[in-house]
KELOBA-520305 format. One record per atom (N, C-alpha, C): x, y, z. Coordinates in steps of 0.05 Angstrom, whole numbers, padded with zeros to 5 digits, always signed. Atoms other than C-alpha are relative to their C-alpha. Layout:
REM residues N
XYZ/...
//
This chain:
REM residues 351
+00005-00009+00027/+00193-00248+00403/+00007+00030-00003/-00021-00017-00007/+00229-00194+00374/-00030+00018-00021/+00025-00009+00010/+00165-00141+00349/+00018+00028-00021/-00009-00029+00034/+00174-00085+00277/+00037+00002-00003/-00019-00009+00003/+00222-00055+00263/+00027-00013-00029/-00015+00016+00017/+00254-00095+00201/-00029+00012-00034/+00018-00009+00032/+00225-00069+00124/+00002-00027-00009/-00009+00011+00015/+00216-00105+00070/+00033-00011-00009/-00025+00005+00011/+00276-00098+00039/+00020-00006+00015/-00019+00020-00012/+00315-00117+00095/-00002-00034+00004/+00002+00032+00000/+00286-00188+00097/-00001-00007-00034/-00002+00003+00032/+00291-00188+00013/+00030-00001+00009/-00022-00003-00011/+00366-00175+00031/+00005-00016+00021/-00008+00022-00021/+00372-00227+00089/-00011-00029-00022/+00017+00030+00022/+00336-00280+00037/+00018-00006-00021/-00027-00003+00023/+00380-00263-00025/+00027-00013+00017/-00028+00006-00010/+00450-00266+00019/+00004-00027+00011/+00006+00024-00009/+00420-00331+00054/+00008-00019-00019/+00009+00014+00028/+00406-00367-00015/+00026-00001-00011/-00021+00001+00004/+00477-00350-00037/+00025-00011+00018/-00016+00009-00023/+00511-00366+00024/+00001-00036+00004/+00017+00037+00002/+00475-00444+00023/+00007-00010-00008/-00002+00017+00030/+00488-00452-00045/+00029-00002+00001/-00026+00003-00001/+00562-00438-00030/+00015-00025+00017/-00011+00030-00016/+00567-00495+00017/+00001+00010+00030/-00014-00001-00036/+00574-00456+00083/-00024-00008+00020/+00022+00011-00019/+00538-00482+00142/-00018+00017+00010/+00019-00019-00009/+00469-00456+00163/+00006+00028+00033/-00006-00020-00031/+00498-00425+00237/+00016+00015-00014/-00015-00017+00006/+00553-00400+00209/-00001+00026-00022/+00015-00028+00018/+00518-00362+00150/-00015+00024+00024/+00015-00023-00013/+00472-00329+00200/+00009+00015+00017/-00020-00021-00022/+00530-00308+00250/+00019+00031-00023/-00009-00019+00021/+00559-00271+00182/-00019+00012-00010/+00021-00024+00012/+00493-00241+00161/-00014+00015+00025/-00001-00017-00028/+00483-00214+00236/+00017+00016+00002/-00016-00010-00002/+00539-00183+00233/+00006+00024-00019/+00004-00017+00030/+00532-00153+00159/-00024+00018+00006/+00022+00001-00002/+00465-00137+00180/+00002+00042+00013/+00005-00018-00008/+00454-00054+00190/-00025+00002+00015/+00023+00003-00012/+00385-00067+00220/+00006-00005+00032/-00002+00009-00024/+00398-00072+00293/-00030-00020+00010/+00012+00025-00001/+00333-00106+00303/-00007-00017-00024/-00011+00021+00006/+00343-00147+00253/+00024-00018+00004/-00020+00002-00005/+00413-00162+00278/-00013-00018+00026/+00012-00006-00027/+00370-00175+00344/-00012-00044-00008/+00020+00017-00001/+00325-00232+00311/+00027-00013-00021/-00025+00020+00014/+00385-00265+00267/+00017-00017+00023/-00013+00018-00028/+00419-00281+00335/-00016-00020+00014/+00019+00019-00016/+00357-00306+00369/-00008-00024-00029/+00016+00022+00003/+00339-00357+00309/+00031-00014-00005/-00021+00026+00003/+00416-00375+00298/+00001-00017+00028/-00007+00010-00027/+00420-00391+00370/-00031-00026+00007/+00025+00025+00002/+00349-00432+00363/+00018-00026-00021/-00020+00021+00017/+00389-00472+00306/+00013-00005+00015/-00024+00007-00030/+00448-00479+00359/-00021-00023+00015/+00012+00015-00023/+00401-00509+00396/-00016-00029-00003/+00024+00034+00019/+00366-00571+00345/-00021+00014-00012/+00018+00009+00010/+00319-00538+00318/+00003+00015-00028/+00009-00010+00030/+00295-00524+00240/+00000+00030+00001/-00002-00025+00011/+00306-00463+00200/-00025+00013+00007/+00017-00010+00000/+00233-00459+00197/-00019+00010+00030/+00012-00006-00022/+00219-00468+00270/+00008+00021+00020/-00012-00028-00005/+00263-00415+00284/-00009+00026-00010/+00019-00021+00006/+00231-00364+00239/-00019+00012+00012/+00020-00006-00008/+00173-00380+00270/-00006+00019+00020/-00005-00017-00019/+00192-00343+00329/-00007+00033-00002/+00005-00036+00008/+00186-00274+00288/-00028-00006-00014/+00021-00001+00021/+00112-00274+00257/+00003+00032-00014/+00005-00019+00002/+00119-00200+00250/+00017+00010-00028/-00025-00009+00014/+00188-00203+00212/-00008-00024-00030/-00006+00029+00019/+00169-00274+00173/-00029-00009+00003/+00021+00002-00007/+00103-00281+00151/-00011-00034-00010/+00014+00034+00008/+00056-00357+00139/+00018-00002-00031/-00014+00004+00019/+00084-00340+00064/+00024-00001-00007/-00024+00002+00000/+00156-00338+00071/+00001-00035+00023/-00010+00037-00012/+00155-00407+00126/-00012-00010-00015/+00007+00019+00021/+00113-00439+00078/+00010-00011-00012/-00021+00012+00020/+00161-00440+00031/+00030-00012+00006/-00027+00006-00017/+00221-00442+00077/-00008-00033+00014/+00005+00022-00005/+00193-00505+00101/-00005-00025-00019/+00000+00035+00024/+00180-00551+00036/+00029-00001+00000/-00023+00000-00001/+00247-00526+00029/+00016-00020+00002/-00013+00009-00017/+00274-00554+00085/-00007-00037-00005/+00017+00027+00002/+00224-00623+00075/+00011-00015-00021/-00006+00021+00030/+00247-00636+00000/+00028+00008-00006/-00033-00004+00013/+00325-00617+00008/+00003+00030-00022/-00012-00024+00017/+00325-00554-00037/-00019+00022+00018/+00004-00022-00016/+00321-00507+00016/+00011+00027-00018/-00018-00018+00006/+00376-00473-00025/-00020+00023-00021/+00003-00010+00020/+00336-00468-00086/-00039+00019+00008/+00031-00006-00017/+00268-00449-00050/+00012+00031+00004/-00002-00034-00008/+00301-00384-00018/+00005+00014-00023/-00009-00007+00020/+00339-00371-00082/-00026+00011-00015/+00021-00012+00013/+00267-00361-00115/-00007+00014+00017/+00019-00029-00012/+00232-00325-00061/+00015+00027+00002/-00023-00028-00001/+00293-00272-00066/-00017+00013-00025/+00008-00023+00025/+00278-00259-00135/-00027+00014+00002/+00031-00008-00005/+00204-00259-00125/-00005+00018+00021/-00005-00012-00018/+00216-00219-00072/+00005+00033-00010/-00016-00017+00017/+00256-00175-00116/-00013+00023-00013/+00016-00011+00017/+00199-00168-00168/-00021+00017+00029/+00009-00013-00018/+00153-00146-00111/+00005+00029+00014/-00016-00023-00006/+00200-00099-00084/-00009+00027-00013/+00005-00024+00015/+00201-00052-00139/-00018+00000-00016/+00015-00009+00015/+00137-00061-00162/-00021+00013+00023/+00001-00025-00024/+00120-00026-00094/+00021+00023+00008/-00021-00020+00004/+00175+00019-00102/-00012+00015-00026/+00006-00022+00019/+00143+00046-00172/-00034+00010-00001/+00019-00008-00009/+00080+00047-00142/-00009+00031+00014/-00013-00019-00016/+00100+00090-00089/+00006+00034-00020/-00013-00020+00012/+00140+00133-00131/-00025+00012-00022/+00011-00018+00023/+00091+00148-00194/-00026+00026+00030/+00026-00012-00012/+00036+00171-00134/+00018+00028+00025/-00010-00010-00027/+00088+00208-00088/-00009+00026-00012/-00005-00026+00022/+00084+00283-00141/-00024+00006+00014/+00023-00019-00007/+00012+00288-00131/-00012-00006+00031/+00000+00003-00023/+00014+00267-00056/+00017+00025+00014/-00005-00026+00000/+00060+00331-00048/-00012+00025-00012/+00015-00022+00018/+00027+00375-00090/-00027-00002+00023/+00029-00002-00022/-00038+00359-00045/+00006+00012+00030/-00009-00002-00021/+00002+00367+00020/+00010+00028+00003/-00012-00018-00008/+00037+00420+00005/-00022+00035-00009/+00024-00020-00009/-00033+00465-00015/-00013+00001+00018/+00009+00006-00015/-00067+00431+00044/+00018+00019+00022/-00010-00007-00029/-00014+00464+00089/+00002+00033-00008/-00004-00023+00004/-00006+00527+00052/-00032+00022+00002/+00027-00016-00004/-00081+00539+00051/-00002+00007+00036/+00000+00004-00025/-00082+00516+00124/+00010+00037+00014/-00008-00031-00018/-00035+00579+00144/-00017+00023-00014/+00012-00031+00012/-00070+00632+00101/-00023+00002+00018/+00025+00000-00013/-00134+00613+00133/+00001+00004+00027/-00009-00015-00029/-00104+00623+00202/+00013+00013+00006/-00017-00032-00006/-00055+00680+00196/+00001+00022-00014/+00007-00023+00015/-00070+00718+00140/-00024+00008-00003/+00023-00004+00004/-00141+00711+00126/-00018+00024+00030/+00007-00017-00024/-00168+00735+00189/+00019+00035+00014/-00012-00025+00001/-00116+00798+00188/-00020+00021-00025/+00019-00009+00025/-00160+00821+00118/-00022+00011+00007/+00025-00004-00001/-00221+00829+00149/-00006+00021+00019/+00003-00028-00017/-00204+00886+00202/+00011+00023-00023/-00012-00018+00015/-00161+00919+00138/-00021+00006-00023/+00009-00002+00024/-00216+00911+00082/-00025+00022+00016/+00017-00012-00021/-00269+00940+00147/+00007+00027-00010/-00006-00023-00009/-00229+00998+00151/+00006+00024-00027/-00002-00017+00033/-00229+01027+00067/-00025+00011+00003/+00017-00017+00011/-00294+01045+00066/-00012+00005-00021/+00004-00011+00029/-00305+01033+00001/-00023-00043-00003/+00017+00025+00001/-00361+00977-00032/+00010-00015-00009/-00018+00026+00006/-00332+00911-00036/-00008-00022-00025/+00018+00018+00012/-00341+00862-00099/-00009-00035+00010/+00000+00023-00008/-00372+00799-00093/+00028-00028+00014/-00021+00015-00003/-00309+00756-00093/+00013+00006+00033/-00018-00019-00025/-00279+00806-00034/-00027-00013+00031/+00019+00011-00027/-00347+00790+00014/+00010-00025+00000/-00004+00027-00006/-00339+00712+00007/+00021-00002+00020/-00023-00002-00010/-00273+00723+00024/+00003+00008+00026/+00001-00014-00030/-00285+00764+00090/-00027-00019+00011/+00010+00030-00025/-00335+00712+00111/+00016-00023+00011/-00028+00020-00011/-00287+00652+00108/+00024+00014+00016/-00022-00014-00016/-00231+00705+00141/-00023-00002+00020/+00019-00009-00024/-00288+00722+00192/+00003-00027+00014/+00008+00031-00013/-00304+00647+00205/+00031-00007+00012/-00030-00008+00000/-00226+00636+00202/+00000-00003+00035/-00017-00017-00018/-00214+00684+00251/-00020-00007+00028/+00017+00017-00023/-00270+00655+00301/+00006-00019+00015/+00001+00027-00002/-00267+00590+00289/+00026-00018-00003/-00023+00012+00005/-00202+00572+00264/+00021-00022+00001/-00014+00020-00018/-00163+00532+00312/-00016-00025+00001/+00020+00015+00000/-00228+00502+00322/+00002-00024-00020/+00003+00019+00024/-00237+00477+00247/+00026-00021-00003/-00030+00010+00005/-00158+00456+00244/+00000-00031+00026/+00000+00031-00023/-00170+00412+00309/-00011-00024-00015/+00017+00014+00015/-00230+00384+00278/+00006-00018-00014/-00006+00009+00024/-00203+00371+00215/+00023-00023+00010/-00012+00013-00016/-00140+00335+00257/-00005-00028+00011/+00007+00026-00015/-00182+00291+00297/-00024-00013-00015/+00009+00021+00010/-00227+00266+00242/+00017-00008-00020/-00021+00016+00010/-00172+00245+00204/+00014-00026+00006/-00002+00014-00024/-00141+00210+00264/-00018-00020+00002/+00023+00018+00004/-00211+00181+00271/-00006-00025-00016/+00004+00010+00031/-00226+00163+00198/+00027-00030+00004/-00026+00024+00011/-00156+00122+00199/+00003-00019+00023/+00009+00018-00012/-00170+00087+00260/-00024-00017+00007/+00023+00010+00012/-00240+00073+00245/+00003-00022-00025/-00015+00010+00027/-00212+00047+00177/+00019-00038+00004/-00020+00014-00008/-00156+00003+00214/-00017-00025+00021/+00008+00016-00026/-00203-00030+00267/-00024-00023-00009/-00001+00040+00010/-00229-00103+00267/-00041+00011-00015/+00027-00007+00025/-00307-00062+00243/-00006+00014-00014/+00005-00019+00012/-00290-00003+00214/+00014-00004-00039/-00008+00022+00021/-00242-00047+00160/-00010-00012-00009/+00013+00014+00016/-00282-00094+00128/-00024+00021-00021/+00023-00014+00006/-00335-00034+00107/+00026+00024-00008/-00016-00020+00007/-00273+00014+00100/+00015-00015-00042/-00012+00011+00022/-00240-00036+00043/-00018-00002-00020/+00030-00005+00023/-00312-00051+00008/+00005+00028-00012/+00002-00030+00019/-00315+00025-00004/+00017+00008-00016/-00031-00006+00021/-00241+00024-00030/-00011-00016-00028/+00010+00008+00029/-00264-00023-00084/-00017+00013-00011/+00030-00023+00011/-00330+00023-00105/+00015+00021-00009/-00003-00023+00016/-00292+00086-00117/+00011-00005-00028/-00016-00002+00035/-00279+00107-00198/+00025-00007+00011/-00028-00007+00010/-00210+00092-00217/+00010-00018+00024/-00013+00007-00021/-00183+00085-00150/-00010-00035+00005/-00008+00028-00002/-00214+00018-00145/+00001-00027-00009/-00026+00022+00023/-00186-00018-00204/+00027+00002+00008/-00029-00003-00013/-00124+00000-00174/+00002-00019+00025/-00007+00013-00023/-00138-00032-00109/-00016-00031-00011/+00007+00025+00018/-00172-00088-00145/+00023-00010-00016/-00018+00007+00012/-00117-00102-00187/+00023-00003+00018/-00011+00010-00014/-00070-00101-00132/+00003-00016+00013/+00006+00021-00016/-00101-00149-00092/+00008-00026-00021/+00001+00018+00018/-00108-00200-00148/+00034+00000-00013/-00031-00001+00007/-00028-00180-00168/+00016-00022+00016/-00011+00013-00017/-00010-00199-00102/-00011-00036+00010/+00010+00036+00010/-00056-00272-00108/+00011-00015-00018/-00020+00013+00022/-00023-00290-00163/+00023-00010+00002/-00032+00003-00005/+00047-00285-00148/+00004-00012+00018/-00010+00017-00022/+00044-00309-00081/-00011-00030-00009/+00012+00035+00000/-00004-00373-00102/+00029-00009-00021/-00025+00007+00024/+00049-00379-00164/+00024-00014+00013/-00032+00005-00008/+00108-00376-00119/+00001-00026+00022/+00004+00022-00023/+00081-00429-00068/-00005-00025-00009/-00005+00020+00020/+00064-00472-00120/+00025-00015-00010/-00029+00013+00008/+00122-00480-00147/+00031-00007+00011/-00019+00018-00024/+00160-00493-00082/-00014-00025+00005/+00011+00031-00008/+00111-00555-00082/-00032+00006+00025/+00021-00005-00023/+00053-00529-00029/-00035-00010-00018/+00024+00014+00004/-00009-00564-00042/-00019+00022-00010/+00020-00031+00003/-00070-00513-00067/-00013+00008+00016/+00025-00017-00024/-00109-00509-00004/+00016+00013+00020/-00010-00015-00011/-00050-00497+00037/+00004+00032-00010/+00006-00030+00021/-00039-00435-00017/-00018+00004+00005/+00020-00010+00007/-00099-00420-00015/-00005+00020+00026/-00001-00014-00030/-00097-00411+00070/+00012+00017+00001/-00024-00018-00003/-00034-00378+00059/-00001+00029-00013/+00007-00028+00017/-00063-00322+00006/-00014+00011+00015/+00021-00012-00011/-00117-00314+00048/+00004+00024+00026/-00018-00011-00019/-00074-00293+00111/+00011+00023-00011/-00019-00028+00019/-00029-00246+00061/-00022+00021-00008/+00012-00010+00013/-00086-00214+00031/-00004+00028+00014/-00009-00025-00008/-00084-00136+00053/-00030+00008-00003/+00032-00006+00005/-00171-00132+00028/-00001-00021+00017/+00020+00016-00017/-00219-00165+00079/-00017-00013-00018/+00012+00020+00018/-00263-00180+00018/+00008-00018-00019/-00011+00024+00018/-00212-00214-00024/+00008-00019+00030/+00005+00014-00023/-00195-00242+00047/-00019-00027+00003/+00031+00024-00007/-00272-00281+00048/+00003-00007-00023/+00007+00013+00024/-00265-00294-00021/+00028-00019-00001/-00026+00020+00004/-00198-00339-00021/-00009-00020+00024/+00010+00019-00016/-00232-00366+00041/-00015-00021-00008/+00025+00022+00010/-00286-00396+00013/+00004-00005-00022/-00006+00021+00021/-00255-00417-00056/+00025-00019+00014/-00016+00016-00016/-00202-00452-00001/-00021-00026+00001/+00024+00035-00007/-00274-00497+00021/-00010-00004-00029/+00013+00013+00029/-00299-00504-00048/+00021-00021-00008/-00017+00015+00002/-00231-00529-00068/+00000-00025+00016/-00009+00027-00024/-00225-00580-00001/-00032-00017-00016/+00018+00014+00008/-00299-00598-00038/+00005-00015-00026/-00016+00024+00035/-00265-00622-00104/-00008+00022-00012/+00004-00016+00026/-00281-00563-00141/+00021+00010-00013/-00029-00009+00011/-00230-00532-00189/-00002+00028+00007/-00011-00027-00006/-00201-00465-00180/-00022+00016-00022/+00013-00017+00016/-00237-00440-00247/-00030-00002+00001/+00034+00010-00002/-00308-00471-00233/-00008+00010+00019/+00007-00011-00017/-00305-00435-00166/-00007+00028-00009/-00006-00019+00008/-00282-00365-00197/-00025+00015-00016/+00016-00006+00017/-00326-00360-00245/-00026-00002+00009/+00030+00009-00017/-00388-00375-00202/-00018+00026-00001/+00019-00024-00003/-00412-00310-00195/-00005+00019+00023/-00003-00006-00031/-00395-00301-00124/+00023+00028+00003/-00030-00024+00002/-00320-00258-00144/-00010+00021-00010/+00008-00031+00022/-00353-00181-00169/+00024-00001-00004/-00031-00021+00003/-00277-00161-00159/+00016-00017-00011/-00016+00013+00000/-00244-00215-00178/-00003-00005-00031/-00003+00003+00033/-00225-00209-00255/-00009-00021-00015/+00026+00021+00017/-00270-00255-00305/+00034-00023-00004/-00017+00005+00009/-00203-00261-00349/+00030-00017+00015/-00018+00009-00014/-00156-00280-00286/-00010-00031+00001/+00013+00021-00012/-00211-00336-00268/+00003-00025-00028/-00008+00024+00020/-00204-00366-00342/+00034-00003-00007/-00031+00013+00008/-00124-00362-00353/+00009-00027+00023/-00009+00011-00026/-00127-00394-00282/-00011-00037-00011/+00006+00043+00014/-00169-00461-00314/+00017-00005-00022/-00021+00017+00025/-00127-00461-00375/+00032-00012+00006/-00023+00011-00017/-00065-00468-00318/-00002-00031+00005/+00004+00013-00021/-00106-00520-00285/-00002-00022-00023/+00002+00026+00025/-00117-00558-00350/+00018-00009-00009/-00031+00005+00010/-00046-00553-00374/+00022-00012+00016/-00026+00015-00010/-00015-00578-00314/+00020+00015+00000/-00022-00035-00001/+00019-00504-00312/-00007+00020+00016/+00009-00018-00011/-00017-00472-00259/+00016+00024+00014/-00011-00022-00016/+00037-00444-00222/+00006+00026-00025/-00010-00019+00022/+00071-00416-00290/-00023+00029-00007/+00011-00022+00016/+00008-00386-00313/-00013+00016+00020/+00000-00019-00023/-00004-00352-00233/+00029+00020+00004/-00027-00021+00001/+00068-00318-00239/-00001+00013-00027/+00006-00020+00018/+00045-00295-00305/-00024+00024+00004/+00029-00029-00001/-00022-00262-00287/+00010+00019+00024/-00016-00014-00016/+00023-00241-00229/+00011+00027-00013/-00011-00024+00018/+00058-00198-00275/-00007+00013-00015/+00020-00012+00021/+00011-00182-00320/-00015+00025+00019/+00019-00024-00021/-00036-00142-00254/+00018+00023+00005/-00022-00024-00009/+00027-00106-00231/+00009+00019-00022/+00005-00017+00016/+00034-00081-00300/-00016+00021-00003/+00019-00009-00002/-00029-00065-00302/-00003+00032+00023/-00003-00022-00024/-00025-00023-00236/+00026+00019-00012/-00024-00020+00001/+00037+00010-00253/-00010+00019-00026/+00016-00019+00014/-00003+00033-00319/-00014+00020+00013/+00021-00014-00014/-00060+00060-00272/+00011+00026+00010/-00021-00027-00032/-00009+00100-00222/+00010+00026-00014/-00014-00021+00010/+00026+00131-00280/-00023+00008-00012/+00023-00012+00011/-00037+00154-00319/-00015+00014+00022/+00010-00011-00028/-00061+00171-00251/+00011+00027+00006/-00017-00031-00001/-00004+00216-00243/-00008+00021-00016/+00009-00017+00027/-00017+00249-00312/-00020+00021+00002/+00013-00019-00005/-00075+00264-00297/-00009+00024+00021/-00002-00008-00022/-00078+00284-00231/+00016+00033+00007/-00021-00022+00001/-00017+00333-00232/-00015+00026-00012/+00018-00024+00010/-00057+00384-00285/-00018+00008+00004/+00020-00014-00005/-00116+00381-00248/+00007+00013+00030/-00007-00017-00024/-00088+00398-00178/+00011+00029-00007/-00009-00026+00005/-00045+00453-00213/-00027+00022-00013/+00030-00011+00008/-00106+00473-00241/-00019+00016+00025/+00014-00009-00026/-00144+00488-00174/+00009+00014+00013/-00024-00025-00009/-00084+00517-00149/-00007+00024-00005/+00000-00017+00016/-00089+00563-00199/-00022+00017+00002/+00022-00023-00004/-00159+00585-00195/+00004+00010+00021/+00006-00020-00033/-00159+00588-00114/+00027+00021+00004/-00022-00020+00000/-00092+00632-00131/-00016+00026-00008/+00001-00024+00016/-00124+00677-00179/-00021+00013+00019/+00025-00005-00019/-00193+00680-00128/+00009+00015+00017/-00019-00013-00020/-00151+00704-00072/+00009+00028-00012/-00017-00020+00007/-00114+00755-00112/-00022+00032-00010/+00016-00020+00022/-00173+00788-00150/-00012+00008+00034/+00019-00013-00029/-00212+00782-00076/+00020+00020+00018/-00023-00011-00015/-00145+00823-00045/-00008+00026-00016/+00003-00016+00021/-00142+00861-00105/-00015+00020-00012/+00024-00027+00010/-00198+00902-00123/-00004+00013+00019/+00003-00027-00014/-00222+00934-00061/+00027+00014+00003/-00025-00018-00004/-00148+00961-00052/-00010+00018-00026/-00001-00019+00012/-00153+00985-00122/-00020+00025-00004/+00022-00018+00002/-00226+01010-00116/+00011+00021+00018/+00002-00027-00016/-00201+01052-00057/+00027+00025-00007/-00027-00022+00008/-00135+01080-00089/-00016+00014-00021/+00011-00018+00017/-00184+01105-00143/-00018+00012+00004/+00030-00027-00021/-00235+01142-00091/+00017+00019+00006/-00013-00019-00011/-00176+01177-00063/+00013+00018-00022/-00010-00020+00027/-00151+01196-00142/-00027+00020+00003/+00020-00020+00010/-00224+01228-00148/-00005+00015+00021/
//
């Protein structure tokens, strides 16, 4: 098994060229010896050889995939497998490209509206960083040596230089290794489940991650649907994809309610989902009643991602004027605390 190293968008791009290649008539080996070859990804180039050469060998598209979990996840063989089962393999990839597509760049404008004030944070975080270890602690032997009475602003200032100039390296480690910490604490099989809860609780931030979760439920149950996948398989299959631990338990256990005969909207609505949108849980029974479920899960699909992409950019909006904002004061703080004793002492030496 061939492990990372392949993005998104290179398997959106191996899916798309697939789907067109199929539909053209050319034979499955021989497409994947031409998209190996097309292929700039060296390890993807790596794992195109090892599943054409599994085909070479008897076996299925899908059992070949299988081989990569890392590159090809339960929700891409899922679908690659009714595919294969009900003859429209062609038209199976052909959708998960697009859907693929939409996904793409609705993590691409995600990304992008949040990148501004992710620089803006970074780039005071590093600029404070040096003042506080190379300038600050220079201040506090030069403000010593005036002689003259310092205002309030100017002391603060020569304590944090003092501390600084002590402790400095110290605090910078610190700060380093609970970060480090924090994000492997965060990442690990108990610090995750209690790390993601808290993501949902914060303001703002977690309607955002709430809404994402439920974006990405949608679309994938939608799109598995409508390759033909039964609802509990979907249901296994969301549960696996799901990026929250608590939407995680919660697709779990409307998976056994469902295997109990319950409907999707009679579960939802139970009282059990805090996070899980009222409004998603009823368009989802008026799917289930219409005999349109998938349709109206690739709509609320699109509807959340809207939603989020609202958030990110209002997010930005705001965000931007208040960082420049802070900037601004801890600029002006600095300058006035620089500032005055110099001038108090150029105006001892006038008198």
């Amino acid at each position: 098994m061939i492990i990372g190293g392949v993005s998104f968008a290179d398997k959106m791009l191996f899916t798309r060229r697939i789907a067109v290649m199929l539909k053209a008539g050319i034979p499955i080996s021989e497409t994947l010896a031409v998209l190996e070859n097309q292929s700039a990804n060296p390890v993807m180039r790596k794992v195109l050889a090892d599943v054409g050469a599994r085909i070479k060998n008897g076996q299925t598209l899908t059992k070949s995939l299988e081989h990569h979990p890392r590159v090809f996840d339960s929700l891409y063989l899922s679908i690659v497998s009714v595919g294969e089962e009900s003859g429209k393999l062609e038209e199976n990839l052909e959708y998960l490209a697009a859907e693929m597509g939409k996904t793409y760049e609705f993590q691409r404008r995600v990304k992008g509206a949040m990148l501004y004030p992710m620089l803006i944070v970074t780039a005071a975080l590093g600029v404070g960083g040096w003042i506080g270890l190379f300038v600050l602690p220079k201040l506090v032997t030069l403000f010593k040596s005036l002689g003259v009475k310092l205002p309030l602003s100017t002391q603060i200032l020569l304590i944090v230089a003092q501390f600084m100039k002590d402790y400095g390296l110290w605090v910078v480690g610190a700060a380093v290794a609970a970060g480090v910490g924090g994000w492997l604490w965060a990442k690990s099989p108990i610090g995750k489940p209690v790390w993601d809860r808290i993501v949902l609780t914060i303001p703002v931030w977690g309607r955002l991650a709430q809404n994402i979760q439920v974006a990405g439920f949608c679309r994938n149950m939608g799109l598995m649907l409508k390759a033909g996948l039964p609802v509990a398989v979907c249901l296994e299959t969301a549960k696996k994809a799901a990026g929250n631990t608590v939407f995680r338990k919660y697709f779990e256990k409307v998976g056994k309610a469902v295997d109990q005969g319950k409907s999707l909207e009679k579960e939802l609505v139970s009282g059990s989902y805090k996070y899980f949108p009222l409004l998603a849980s009823r368009m989802i029974g008026v799917g289930e009643r219409t005999g349109k479920l998938d349709e109206t899960l690739l709509y609320l699909g699109g509807f959340y991602e809207e939603e989020v992409d609202d958030v990110t950019k209002n997010m930005g909006t705001i965000l931007e004027p208040a960082l420049l904002l802070v900037i601004a004061v801890g600029v002006a703080f600095m300058a006035m605390a620089i500032i005055s004793p110099i001038y108090e002492f150029t105006g001892s030496i006038k008198r």
